[in-house]
C-alpha positions as CSV (number, residue, x, y, z in Angstrom):
1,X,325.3,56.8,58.7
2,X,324.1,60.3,57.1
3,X,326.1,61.5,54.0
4,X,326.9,65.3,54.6
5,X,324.9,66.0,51.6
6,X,322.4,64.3,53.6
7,X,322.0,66.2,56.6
8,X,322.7,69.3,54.8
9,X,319.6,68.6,52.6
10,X,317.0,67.4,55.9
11,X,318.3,70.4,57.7
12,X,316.7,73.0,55.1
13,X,314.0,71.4,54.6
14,X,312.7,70.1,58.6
15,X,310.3,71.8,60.1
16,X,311.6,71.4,63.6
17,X,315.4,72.5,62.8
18,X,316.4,74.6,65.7
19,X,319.5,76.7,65.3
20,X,322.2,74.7,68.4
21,X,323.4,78.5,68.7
22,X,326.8,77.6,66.5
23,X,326.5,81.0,64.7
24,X,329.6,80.9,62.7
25,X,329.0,77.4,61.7
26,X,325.4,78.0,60.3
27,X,327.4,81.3,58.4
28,X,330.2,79.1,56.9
29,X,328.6,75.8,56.8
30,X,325.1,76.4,55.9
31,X,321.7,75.2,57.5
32,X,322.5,71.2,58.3
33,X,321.5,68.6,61.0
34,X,324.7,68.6,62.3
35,X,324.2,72.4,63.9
36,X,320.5,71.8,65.1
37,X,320.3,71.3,68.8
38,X,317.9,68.3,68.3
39,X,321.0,66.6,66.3
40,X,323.4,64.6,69.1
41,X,326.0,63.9,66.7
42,X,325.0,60.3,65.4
43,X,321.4,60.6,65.3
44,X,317.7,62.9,65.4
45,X,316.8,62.9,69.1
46,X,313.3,63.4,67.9
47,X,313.5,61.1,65.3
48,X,312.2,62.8,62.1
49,X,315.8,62.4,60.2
50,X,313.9,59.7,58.2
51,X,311.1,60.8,57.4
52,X,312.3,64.1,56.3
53,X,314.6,62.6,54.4
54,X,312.1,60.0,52.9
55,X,310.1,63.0,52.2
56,X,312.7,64.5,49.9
57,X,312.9,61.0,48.0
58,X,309.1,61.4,46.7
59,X,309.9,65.1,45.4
């Protein structure tokens, strides 16, 4: 399972973060995976969670 700091950190940085239309959430909680509309609440439907986030490891 994803920390928070996790998805917080692959949802500013991935390229195919779509907004899931939670407004107020994105304005108090910030850009994260959990308020992208390709996030279903356990996992990346399109499956680039990992990558992204391996990505981030070679910065």
């Amino acid at each position: 399972m994803a920390s928070k700091e996790q998805l917080k950190l692959v949802g500013l940085t991935c390229n195919h973060y779509s907004s899931s239309g939670m407004t107020a959430s994105i304005i108090n909680y910030g850009r994260s995976c959990e308020n992208c509309e390709k996030w279903d609440g356990k996992k990346c439907t399109i499956n680039v969670f990992d990558k992204t986030l391996a990505g981030l490891d070679q910065g």
